[in-house]
C-alpha positions as CSV (number, residue, x, y, z in Angstrom):
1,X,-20.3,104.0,-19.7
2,X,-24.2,103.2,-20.9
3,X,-25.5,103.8,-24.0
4,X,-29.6,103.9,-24.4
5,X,-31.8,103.5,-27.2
6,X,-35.3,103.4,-27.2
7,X,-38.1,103.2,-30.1
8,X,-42.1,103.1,-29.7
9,X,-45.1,102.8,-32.3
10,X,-48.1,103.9,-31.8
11,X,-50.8,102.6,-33.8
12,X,-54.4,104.1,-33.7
13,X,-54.6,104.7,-29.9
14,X,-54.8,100.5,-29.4
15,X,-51.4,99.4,-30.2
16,X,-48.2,100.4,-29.0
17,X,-44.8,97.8,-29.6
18,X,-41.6,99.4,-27.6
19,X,-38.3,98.3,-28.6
20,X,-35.5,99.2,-26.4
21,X,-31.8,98.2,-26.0
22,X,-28.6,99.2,-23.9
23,X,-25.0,98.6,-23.5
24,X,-23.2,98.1,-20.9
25,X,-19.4,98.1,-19.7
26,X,-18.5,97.4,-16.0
27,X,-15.0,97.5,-13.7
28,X,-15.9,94.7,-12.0
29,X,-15.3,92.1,-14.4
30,X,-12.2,91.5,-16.5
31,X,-11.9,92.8,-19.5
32,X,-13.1,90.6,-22.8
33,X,-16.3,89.9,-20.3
34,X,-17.0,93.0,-18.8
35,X,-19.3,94.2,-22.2
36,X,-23.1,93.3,-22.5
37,X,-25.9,94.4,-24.3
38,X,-29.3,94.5,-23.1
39,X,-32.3,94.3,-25.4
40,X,-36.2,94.2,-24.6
41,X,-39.3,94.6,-26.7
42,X,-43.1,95.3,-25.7
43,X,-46.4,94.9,-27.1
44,X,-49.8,96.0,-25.9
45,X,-53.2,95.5,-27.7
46,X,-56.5,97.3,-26.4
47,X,-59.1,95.1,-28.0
48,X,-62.0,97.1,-27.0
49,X,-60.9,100.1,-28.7
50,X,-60.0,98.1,-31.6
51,X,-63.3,96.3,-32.1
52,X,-65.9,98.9,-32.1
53,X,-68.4,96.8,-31.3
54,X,-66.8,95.8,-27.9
55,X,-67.6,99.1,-26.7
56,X,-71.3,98.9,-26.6
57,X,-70.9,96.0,-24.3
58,X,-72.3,96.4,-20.8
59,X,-70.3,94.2,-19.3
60,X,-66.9,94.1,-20.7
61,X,-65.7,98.0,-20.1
62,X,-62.1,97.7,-21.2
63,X,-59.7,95.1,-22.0
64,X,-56.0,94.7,-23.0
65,X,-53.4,91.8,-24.1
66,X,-49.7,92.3,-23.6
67,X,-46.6,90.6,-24.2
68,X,-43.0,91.1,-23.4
69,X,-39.5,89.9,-23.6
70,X,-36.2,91.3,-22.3
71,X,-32.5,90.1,-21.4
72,X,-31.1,91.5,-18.4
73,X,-27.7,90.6,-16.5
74,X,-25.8,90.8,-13.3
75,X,-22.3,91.2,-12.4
76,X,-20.2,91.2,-8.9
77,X,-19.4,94.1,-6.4
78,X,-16.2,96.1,-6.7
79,X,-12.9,94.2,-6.7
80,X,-15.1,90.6,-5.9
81,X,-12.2,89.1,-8.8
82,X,-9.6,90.3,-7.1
83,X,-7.6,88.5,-4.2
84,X,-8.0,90.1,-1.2
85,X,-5.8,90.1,2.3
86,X,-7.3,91.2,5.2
87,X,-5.4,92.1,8.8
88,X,-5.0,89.8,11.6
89,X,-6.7,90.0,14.6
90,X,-4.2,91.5,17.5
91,X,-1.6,92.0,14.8
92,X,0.9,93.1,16.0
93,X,1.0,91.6,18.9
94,X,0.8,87.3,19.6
95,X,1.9,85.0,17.3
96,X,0.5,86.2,14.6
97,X,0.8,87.0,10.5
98,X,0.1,90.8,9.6
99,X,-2.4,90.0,7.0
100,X,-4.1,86.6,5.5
101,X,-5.4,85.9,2.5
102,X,-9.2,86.0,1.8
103,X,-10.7,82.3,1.9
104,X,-12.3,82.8,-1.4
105,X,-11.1,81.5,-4.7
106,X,-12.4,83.0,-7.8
107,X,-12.6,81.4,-11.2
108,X,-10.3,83.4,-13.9
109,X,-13.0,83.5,-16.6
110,X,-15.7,84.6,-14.4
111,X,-18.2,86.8,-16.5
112,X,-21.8,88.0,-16.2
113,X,-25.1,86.3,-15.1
114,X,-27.7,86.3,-18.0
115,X,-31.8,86.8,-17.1
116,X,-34.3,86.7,-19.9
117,X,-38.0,87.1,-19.4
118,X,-40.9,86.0,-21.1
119,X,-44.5,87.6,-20.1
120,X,-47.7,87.4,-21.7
121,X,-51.1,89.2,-20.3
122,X,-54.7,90.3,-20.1
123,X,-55.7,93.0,-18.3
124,X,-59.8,93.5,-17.6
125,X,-62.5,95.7,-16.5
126,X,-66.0,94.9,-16.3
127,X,-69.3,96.8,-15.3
128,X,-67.9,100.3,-15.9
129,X,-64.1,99.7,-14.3
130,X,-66.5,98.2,-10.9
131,X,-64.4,95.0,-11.5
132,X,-61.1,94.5,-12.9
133,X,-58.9,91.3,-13.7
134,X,-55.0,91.2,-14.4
135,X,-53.8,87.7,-15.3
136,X,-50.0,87.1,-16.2
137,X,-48.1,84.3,-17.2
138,X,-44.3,84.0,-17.4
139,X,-40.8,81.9,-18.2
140,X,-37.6,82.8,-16.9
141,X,-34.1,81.5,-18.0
142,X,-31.3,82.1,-15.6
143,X,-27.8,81.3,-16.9
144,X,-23.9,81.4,-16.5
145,X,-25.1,82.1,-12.7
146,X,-22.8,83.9,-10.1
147,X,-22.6,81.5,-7.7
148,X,-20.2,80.8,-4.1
149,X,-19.7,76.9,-4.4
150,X,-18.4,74.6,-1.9
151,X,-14.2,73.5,-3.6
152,X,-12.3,70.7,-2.4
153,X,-10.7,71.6,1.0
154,X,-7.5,70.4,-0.8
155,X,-7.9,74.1,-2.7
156,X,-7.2,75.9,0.4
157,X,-10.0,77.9,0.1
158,X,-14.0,77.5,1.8
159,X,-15.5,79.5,-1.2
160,X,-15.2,79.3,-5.3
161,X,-17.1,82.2,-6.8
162,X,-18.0,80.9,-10.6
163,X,-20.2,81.0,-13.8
164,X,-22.3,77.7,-13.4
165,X,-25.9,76.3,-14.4
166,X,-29.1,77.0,-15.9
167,X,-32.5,77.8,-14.4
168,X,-35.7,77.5,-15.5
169,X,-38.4,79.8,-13.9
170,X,-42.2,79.9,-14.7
171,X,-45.4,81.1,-13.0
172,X,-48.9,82.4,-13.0
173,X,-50.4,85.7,-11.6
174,X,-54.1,86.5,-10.9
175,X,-55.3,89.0,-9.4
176,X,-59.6,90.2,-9.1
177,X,-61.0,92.9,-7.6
178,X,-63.4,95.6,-7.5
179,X,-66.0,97.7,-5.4
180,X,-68.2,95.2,-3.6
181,X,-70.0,98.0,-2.3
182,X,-71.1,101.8,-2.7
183,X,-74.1,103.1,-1.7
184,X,-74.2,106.8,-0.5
185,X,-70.5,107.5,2.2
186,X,-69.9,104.0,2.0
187,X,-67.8,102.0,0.2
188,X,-65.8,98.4,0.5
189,X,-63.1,97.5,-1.8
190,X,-61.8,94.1,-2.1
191,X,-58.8,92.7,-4.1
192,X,-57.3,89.0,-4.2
193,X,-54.4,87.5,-5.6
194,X,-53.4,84.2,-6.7
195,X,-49.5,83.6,-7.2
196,X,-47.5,79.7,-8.5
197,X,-44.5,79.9,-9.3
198,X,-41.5,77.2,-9.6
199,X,-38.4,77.5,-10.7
200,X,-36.1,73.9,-11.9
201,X,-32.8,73.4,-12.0
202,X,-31.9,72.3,-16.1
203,X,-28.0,72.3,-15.7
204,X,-25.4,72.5,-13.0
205,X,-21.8,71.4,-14.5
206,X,-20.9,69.1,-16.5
207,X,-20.5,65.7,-14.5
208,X,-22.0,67.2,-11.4
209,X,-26.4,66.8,-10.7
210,X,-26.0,68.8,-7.6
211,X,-24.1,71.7,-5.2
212,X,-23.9,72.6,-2.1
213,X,-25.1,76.5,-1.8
214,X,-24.7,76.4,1.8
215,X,-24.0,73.5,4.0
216,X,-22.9,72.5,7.9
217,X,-22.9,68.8,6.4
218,X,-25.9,67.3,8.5
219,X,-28.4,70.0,6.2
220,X,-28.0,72.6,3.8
221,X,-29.1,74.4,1.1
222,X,-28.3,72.8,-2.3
223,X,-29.2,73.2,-6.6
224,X,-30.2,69.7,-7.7
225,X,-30.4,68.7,-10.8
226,X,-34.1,68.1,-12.3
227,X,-35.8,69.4,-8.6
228,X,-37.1,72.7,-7.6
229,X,-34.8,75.4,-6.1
230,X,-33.6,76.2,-3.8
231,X,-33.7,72.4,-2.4
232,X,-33.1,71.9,1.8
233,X,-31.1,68.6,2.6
234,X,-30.8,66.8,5.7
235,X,-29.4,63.4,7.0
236,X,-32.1,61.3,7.6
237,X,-33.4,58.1,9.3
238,X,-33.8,55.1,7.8
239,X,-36.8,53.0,7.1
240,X,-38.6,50.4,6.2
241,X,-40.9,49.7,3.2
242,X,-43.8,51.4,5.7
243,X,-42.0,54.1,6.6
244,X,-40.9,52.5,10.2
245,X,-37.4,53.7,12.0
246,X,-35.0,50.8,11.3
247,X,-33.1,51.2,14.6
248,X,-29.9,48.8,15.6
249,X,-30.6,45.5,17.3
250,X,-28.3,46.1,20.2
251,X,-28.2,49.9,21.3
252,X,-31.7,50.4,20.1
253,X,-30.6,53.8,19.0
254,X,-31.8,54.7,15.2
255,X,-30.5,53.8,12.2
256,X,-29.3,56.6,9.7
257,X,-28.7,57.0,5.7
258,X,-25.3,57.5,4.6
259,X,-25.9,60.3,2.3
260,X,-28.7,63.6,2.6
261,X,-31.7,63.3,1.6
262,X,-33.7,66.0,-0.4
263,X,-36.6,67.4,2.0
264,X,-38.4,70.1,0.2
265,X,-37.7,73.8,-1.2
266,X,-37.3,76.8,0.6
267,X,-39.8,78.9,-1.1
268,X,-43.4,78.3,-1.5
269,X,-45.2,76.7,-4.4
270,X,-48.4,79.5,-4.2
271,X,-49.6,82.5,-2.1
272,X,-53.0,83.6,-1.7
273,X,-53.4,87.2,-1.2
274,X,-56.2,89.3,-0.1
275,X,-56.6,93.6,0.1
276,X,-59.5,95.1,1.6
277,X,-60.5,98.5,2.4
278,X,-64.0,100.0,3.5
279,X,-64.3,103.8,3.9
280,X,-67.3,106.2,5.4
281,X,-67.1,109.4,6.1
282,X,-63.5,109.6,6.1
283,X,-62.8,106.6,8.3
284,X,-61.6,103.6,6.4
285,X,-60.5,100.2,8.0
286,X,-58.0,98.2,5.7
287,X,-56.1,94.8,6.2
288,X,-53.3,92.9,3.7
289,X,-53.7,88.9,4.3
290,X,-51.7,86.2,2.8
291,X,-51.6,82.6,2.8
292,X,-48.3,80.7,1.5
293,X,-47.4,76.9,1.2
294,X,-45.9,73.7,0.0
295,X,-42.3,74.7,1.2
296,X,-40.2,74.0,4.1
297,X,-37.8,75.7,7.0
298,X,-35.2,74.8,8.7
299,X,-36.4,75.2,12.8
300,X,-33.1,75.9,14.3
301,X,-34.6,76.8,17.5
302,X,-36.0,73.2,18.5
303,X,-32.7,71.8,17.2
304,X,-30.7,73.8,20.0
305,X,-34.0,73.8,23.0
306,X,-33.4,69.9,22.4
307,X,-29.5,69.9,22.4
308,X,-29.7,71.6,25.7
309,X,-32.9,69.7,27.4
310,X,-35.2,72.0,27.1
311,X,-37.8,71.3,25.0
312,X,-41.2,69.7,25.2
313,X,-40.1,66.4,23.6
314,X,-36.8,65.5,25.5
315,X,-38.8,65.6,28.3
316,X,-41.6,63.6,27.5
317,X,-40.2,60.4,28.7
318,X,-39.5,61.7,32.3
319,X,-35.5,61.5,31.8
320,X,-35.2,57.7,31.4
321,X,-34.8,55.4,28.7
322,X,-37.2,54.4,26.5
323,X,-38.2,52.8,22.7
324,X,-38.4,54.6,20.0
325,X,-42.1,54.7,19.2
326,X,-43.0,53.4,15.3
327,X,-39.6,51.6,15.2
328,X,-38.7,48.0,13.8
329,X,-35.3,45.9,14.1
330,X,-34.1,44.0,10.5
331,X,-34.6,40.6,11.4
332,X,-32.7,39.2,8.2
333,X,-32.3,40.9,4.9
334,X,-35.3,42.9,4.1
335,X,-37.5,41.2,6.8
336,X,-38.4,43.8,9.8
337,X,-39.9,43.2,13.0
338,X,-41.8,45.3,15.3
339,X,-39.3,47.1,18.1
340,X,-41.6,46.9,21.3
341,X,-38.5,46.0,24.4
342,X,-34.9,47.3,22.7
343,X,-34.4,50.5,24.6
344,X,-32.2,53.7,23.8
345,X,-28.5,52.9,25.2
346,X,-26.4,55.4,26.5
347,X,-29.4,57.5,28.6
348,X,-31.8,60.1,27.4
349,X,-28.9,62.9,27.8
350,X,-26.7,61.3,25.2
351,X,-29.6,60.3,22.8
352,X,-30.8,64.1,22.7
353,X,-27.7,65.6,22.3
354,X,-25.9,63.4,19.7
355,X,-28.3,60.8,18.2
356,X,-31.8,62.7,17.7
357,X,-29.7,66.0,17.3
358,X,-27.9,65.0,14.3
359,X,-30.6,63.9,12.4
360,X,-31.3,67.7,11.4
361,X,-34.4,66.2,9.4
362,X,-36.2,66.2,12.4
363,X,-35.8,69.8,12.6
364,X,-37.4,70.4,8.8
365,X,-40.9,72.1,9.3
366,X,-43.3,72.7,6.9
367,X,-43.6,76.2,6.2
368,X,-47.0,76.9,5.4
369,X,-48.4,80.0,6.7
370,X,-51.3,82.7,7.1
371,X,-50.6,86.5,8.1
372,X,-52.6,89.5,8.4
373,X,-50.0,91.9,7.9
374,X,-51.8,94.7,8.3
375,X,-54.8,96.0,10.0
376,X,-55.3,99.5,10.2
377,X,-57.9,102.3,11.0
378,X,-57.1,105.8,9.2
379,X,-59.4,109.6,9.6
380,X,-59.0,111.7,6.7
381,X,-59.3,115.2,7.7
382,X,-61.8,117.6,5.9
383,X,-60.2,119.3,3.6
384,X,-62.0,122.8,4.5
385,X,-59.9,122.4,7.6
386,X,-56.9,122.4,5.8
387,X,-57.5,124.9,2.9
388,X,-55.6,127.7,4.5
């Protein structure tokens, strides 16, 4: 069942505030948390029809300010509380049960995920509407999240789906564009955008900084307490104070830390963003381009190319042993000498496949990237040839 309410005011064709709330009951969740209300609000200010003298401006054509706030939430998927058995493969033939029971456990006071959203913004046009500018700027609060952590295998199960943590999202959008060009058939019309946004992880659990999301337990995906989300983890190397492999005085192989290390976030801290589109005579040409960075991917391709011998690097050293490059032996407590004549032990096949391989860090790319995603040529036919 939803109920809806809604209430606007509009005041002398500049300012309109919307108020708007709904309530919601869901299946999916048990009852005594299955119930929540939604409420949102709106406001938007046209300055330059509320300041006469704006509009004698030849520059500034139009201009807005808005602000918003609304609470939203999210709940699970039919019967995601309820235990679940599923049939045996084969059954019933083999050694086999009928059914078995799902491997996920799900916390008994389970209730909804809770989003609000703060957004404030100015909307321009300049030069007769030629150029426009839409800025935004905005705070998001995530809580009680619906989350599949990593139990205890002592549980039984792989999966606990529970309430857990806070989030806190913020972030910028920009965006300029207008008609670089018109004279006569032709025209050119250019747009770019400028996106940051980051979101921090405030709370987990109490007693607990970080969880794994998703894990094989050499990297993963994990919330961490304090750091940006979604944070990738790997097992790393470890080093000196100048950022040398410390590798072990009698194998020669590397050196590793006992826990994971945090080695970036999964999603990037900007994009760059560019529309164009120039038209003549019905023929226009128009391409999207973006450019993202300062996050970081998982390459799971080199990891297995150099599990199996096949990529450029396990090869470099013609198949026979070799130093580490840029490594040092510890001498004595905190002292570190140069490794030039300790070689791998154990031969190249066993240093790819177990002791480079399982430092996944070395598989941890940064993800920075430019795309044109689109490029494409378009005729408009005449409409006279399509009038009948």
């Amino acid at each position: 069942l939803i109920r809806r309410s809604l209430c606007s005011s509009f005041f002398n064709n500049y300012l309109l505030i919307n108020f708007s709330g709904r309530q919601d009951w869901t299946s999916t969740l048990a009852p005594g948390n299955n119930s929540y209300f939604y409420p949102g609000m709106g406001l938007s200010f046209v300055f330059t029809d509320a300041i006469p003298a704006l509009n004698n401006n030849q520059i500034l054509s139009f201009g807005k300010l808005t602000a918003s706030n609304s609470t939203v939430y999210n709940d699970l998927g039919a019967y995601a509380i309820n235990e679940r058995y599923y049939q045996s493969a084969g059954f019933p033939f083999g050694n086999v049960n009928g059914f078995f029971l799902d491997n996920t456990a799900v916390d008994a006071n389970i209730t909804k995920e809770k989003i609000n959203t703060t957004e404030v913004g100015l909307n321009i046009g300049l030069l007769n509407g030629r150029v426009w500018f839409d800025g935004s700027w905005f705070t998001t609060a995530t809580t009680d999240l619906i989350t599949s952590t990593t139990p205890s295998d002592a549980s039984g199960s792989t999966v606990f789906l529970t309430n857990i943590g806070k989030l806190q999202g913020s972030g910028i959008e920009l965006s300029l564009g207008g008609s670089v060009i018109k004279a006569g058939d032709f025209t050119w019309d250019v747009n770019v955008n400028f996106t940051k946004t980051e979101t921090i992880v405030k709370e987990i659990k109490e007693g607990i900084d970080e969880i794994a999301l998703r894990t094989t337990g050499e990297y993963g995906v994990y919330a961490v307490k304090d750091m940006p989300f979604p944070q990738l983890k790997a097992n790393v190397y470890q080093r000196d104070p100048e950022g040398r492999i410390i590798v072990d005085a009698a194998s020669g192989n590397p050196l590793t830390e006992d826990d994971l290390a945090p080695i970036g976030k999964a999603t990037p801290d900007w994009i760059l963003g560019l529309n164009t589109v120039a038209s003549f005579k019905g023929f226009s040409i128009a391409a999207t381009y973006d450019y993202r960075t300062g996050h970081v991917y998982y390459e799971q391709g080199s990891d297995a190319m150099e599990f199996t011998g096949r990529s450029v690097a396990s090869v470099s050293s013609n198949r026979q042993d070799f130093v580490i490059p840029n490594s040092v032996i510890e001498t004595a407590p905190g002292v570190y000498t140069e490794n030039t004549n300790v070689m791998i032990s154990g031969g190249v096949m066993d240093y790819w496949q177990n002791v480079y391989n399982e430092v996944k860090s070395n598989y941890v790319k940064d993800a920075s990237a430019a795309k044109i995603r689109e490029l494409a040529v378009n005729y408009t036919l005449p409409s006279k040839l399509l009038g009948k």
